[in-house]
C-alpha positions in Angstrom: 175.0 142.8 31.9 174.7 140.8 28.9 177.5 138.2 28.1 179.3 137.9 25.3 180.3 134.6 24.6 179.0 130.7 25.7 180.8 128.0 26.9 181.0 124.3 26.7 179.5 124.6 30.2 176.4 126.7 29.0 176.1 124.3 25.6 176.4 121.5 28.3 173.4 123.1 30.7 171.5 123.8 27.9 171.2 120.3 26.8 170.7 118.8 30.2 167.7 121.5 30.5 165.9 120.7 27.1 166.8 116.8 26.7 166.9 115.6 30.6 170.7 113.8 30.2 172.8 114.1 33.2 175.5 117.0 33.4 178.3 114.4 33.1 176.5 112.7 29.7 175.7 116.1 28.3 179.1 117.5 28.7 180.4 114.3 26.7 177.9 114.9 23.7 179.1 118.7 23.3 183.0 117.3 23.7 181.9 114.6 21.3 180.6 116.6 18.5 183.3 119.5 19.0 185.8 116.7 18.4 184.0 115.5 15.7 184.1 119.3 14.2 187.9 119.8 14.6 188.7 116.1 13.2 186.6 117.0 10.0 188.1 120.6 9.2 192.0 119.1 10.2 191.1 116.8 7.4 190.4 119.6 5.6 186.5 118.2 4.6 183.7 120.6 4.6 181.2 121.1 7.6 177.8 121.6 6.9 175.0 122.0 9.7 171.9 122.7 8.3 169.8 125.6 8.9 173.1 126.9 11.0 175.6 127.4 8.4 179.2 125.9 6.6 182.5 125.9 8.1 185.1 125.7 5.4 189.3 125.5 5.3 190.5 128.0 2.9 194.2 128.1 2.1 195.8 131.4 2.4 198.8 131.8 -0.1 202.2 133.2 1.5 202.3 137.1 0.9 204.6 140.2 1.8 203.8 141.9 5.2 205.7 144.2 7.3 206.8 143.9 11.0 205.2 146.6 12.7 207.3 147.4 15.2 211.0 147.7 13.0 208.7 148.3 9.7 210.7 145.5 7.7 209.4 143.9 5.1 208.8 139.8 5.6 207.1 137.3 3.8 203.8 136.2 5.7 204.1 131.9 5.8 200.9 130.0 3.8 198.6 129.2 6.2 195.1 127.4 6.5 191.9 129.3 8.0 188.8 128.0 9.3 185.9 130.3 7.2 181.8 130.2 8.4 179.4 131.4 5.9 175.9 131.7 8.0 172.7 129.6 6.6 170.2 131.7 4.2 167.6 131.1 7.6 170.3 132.3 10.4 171.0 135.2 7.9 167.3 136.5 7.6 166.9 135.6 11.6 169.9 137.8 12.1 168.9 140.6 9.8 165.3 140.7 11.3 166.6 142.8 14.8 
């Protein structure tokens, strides 16, 4: 059965396999650079990895919705979303299967 999501645990192993750090030490590098991730979107900044793709915070203006269950109408509160746009190479790489 094929899975269909990874963990920090799997980013962890995956680094111990290819780089030879300890479990402990490579578990602290993918908490270290998730940290670093959120910290640079909650400042609202632009996240570029290269060959990967950009993660960008796009404000989403307040808006008129309804409450599905009583069908009322309600204003939607602004919010901030997190957006990824893939790299050109992840896209073709994708698009190639």
């Amino acid at each position: 059965m094929k899975r269909s999501n990874i963990t920090r645990k799997d980013l962890a192993k995956a680094i111990h396999e290819a780089m030879g750090f300890s479990q402990r030490s490579a578990g602290d590098l993918v908490d270290t650079v998730f940290a670093s991730l959120k910290q640079t979107l909650l400042a609202e900044e632009l996240v570029k990895l290269v060959q990967f793709g950009t993660f960008t915070v796009k404000k989403k203006s307040p808006r008129m919705g309804r409450n599905p269950r009583t069908g009322d109408s309600m204003e939607i509160a602004p919010r901030s979303m997190i957006s990824f746009k893939p790299s050109k190479i992840l896209r073709e790489k994708l698009n190639a299967n």
